[in-house]
KEMIVO-717281 format. One line per field, with one value per atom (N, C-alpha, C): residue in three letters; chain; atom name; y, z, x. Coordinates in nm, 3 decimals. Layout:
# KEMIVO-717281
aa <- [Ala, ...]
ch <- [A, ...]
at <- [CA, ...]
c2 <- [Y, ...]
c3 <- [Z, ...]
c1 <- [X, ...]
***
This chain:
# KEMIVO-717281
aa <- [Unk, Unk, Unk, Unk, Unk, Unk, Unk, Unk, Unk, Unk, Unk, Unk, Unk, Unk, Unk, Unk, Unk, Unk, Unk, Unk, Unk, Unk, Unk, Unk, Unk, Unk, Unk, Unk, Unk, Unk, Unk, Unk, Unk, Unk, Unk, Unk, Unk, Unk, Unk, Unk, Unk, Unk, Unk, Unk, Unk, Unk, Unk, Unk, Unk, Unk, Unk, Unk, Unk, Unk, Unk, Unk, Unk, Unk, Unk, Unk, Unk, Unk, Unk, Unk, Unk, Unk, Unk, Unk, Unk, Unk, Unk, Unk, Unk, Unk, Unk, Unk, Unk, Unk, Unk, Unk, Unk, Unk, Unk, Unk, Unk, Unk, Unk, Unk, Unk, Unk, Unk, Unk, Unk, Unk, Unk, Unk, Unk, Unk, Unk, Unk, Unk, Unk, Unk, Unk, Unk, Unk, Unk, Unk, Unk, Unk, Unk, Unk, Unk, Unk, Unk, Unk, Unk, Unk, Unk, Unk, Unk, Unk, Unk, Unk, Unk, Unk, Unk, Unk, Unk, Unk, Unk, Unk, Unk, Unk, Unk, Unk, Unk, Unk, Unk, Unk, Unk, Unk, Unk, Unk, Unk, Unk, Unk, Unk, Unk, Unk, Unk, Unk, Unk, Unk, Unk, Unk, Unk, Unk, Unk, Unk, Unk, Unk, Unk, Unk, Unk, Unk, Unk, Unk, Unk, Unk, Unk, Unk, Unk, Unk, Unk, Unk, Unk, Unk, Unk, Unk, Unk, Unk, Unk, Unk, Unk, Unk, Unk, Unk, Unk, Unk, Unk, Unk, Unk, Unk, Unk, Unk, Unk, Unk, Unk, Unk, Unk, Unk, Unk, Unk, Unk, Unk, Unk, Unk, Unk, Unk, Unk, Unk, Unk, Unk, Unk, Unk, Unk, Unk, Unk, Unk, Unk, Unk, Unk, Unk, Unk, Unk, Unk, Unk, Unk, Unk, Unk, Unk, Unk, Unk, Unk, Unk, Unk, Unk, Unk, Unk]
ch <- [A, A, A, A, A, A, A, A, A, A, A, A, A, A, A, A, A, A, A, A, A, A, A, A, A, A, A, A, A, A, A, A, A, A, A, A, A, A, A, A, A, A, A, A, A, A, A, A, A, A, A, A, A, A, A, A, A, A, A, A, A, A, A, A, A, A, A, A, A, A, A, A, A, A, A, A, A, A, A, A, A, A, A, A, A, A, A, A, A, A, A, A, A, A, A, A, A, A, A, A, A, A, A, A, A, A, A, A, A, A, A, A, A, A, A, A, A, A, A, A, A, A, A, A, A, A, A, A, A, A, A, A, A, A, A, A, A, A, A, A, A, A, A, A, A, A, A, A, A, A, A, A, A, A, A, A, A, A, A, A, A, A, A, A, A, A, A, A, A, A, A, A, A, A, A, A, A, A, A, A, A, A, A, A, A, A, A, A, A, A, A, A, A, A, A, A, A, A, A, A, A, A, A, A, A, A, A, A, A, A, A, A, A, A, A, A, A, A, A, A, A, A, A, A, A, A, A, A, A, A, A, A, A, A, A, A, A, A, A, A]
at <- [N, CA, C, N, CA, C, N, CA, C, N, CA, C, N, CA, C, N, CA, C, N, CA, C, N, CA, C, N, CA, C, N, CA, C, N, CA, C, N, CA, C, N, CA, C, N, CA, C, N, CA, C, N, CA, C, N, CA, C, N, CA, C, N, CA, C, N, CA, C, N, CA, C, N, CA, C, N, CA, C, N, CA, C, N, CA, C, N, CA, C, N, CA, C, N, CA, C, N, CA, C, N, CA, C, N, CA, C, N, CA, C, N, CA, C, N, CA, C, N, CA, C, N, CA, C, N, CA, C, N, CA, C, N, CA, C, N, CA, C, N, CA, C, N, CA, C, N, CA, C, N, CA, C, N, CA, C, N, CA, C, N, CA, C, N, CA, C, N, CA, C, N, CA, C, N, CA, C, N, CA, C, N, CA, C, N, CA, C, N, CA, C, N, CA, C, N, CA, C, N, CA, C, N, CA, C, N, CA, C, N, CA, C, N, CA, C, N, CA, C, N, CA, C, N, CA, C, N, CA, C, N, CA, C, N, CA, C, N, CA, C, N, CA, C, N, CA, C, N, CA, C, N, CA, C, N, CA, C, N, CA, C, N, CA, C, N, CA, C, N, CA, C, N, CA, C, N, CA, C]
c2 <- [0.399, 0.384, 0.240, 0.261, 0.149, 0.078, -0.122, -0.193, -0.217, -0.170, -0.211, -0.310, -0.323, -0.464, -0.548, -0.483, -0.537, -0.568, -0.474, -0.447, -0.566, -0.597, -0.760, -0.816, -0.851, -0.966, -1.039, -0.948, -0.931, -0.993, -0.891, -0.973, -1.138, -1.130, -1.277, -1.384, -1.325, -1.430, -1.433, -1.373, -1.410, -1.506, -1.448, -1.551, -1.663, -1.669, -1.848, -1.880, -1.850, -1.852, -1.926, -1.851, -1.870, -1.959, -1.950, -2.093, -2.197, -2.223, -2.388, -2.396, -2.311, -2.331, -2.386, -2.288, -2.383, -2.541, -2.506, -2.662, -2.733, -2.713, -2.819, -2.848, -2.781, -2.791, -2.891, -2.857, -2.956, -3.090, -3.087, -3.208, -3.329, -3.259, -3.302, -3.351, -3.254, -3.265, -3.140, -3.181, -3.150, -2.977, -2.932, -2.729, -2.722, -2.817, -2.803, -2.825, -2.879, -2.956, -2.847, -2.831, -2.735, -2.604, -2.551, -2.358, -2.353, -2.527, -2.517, -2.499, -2.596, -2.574, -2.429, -2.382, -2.265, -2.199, -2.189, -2.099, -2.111, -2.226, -2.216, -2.205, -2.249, -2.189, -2.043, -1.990, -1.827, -1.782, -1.842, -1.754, -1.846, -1.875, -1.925, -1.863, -1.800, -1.710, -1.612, -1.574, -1.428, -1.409, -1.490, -1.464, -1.470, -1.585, -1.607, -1.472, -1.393, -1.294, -1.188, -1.130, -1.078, -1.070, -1.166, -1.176, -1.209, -1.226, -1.197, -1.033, -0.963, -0.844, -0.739, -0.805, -0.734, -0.754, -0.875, -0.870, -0.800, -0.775, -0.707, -0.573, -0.501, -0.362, -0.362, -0.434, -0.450, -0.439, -0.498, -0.526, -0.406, -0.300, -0.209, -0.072, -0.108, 0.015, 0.038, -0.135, -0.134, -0.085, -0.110, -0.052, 0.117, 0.155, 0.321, 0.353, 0.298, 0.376, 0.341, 0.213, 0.211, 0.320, 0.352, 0.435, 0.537, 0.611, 0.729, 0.759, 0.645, 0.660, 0.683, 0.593, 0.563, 0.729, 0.815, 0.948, 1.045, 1.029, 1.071, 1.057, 0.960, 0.936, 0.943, 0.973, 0.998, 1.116, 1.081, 1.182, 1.315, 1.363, 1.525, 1.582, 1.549, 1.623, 1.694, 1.789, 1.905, 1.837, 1.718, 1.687, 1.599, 1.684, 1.605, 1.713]
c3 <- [5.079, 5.223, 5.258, 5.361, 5.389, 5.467, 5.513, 5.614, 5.760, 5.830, 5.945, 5.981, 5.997, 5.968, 6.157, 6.250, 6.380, 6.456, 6.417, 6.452, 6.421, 6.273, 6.184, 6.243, 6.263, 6.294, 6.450, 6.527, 6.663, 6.641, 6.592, 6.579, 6.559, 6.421, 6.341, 6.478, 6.528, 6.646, 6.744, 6.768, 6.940, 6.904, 6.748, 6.704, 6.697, 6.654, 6.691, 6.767, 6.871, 7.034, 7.036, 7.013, 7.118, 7.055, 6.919, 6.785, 6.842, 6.858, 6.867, 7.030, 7.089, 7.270, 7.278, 7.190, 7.213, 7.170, 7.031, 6.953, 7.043, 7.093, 7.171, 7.294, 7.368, 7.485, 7.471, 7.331, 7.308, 7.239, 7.178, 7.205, 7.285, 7.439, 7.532, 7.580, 7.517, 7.612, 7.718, 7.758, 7.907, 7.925, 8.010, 7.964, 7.917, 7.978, 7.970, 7.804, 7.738, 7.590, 7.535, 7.538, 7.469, 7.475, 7.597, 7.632, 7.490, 7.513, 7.445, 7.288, 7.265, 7.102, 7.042, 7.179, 7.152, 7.115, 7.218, 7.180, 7.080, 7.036, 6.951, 6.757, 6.788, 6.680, 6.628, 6.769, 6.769, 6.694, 6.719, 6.655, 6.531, 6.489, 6.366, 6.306, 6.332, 6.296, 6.233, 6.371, 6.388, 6.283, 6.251, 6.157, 6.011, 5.994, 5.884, 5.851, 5.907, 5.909, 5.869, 5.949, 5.961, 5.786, 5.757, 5.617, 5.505, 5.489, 5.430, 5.443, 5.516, 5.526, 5.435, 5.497, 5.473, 5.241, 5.246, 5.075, 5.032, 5.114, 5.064, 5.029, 5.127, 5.141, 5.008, 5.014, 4.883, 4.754, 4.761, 4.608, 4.610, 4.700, 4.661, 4.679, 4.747, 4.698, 4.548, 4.478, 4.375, 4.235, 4.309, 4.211, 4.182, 4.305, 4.326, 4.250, 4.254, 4.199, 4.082, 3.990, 3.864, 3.788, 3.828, 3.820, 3.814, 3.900, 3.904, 3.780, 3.758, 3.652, 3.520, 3.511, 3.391, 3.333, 3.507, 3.489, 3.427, 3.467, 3.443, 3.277, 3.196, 3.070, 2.974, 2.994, 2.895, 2.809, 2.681, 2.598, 2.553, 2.718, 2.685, 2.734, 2.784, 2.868, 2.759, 2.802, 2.695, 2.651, 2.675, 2.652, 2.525, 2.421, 2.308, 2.241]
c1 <- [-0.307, -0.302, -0.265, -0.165, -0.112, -0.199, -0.209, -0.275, -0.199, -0.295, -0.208, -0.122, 0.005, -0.005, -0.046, 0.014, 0.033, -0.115, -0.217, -0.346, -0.412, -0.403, -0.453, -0.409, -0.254, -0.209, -0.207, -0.237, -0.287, -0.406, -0.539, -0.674, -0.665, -0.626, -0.590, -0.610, -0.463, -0.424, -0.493, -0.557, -0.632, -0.772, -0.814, -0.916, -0.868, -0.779, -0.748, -0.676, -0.660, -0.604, -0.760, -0.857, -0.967, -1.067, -1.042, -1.138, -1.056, -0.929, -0.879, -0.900, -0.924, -0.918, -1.061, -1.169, -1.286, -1.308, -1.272, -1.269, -1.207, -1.080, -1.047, -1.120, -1.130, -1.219, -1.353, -1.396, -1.575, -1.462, -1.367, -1.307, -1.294, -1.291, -1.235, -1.129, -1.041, -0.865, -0.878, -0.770, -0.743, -0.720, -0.700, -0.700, -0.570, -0.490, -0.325, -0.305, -0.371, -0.312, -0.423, -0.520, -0.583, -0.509, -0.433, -0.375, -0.257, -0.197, -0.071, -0.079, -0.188, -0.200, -0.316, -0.341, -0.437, -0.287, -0.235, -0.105, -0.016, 0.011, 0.114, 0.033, -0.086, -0.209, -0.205, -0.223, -0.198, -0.067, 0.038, 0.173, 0.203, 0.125, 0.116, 0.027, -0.091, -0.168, -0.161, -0.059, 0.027, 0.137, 0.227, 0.311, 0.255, 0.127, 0.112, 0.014, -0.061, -0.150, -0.042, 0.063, 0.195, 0.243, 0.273, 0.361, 0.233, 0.109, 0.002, -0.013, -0.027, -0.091, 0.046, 0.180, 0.325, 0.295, 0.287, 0.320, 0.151, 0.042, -0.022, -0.024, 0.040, 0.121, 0.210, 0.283, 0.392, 0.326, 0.244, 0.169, 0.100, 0.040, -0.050, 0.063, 0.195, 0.300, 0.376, 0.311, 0.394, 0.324, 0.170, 0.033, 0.047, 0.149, 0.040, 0.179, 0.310, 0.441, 0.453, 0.339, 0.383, 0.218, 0.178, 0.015, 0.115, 0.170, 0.241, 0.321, 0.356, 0.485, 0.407, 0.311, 0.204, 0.142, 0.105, 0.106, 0.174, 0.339, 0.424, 0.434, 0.428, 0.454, 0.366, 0.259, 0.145, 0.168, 0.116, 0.115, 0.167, 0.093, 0.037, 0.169, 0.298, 0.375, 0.461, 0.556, 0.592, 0.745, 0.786, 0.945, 0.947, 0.917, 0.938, 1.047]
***
């Protein structure tokens, strides 16, 4: 079974939309410099969550098609 990938990478990002909006805020910068780096935090999040979750998919499509094959070639089958 595949991972969602858009669902994660959505979550991912709004958590740190909203971790660097606070941190910044008890910082004390301004809302304007905190929205911006909340935001651009976020799609950095987002992509990096995005292409983490994507080569995780990869790696567990590549587990289940070499298992299959591993099935396929054992022993017991009648093509000898």
């Amino acid at each position: 079974m595949l991972l969602p990938v858009r669902s994660i990478a959505v979550s991912t990002g709004v958590l740190c939309f909203f971790g660097i909006g606070i941190i910044g805020s008890f910082g004390g910068l301004s809302p304007h410099i905190c929205c911006k780096r909340a935001v651009l935090g976020a799609a950095v999040a987002y992509v990096a969550a995005q292409t983490a979750v994507r080569a995780v998919n990869a790696i567990l499509v590549q587990a289940v098609i070499s298992s299959q094959i591993k099935k396929m070639e054992q022993p017991g089958d009648s093509r000898n």
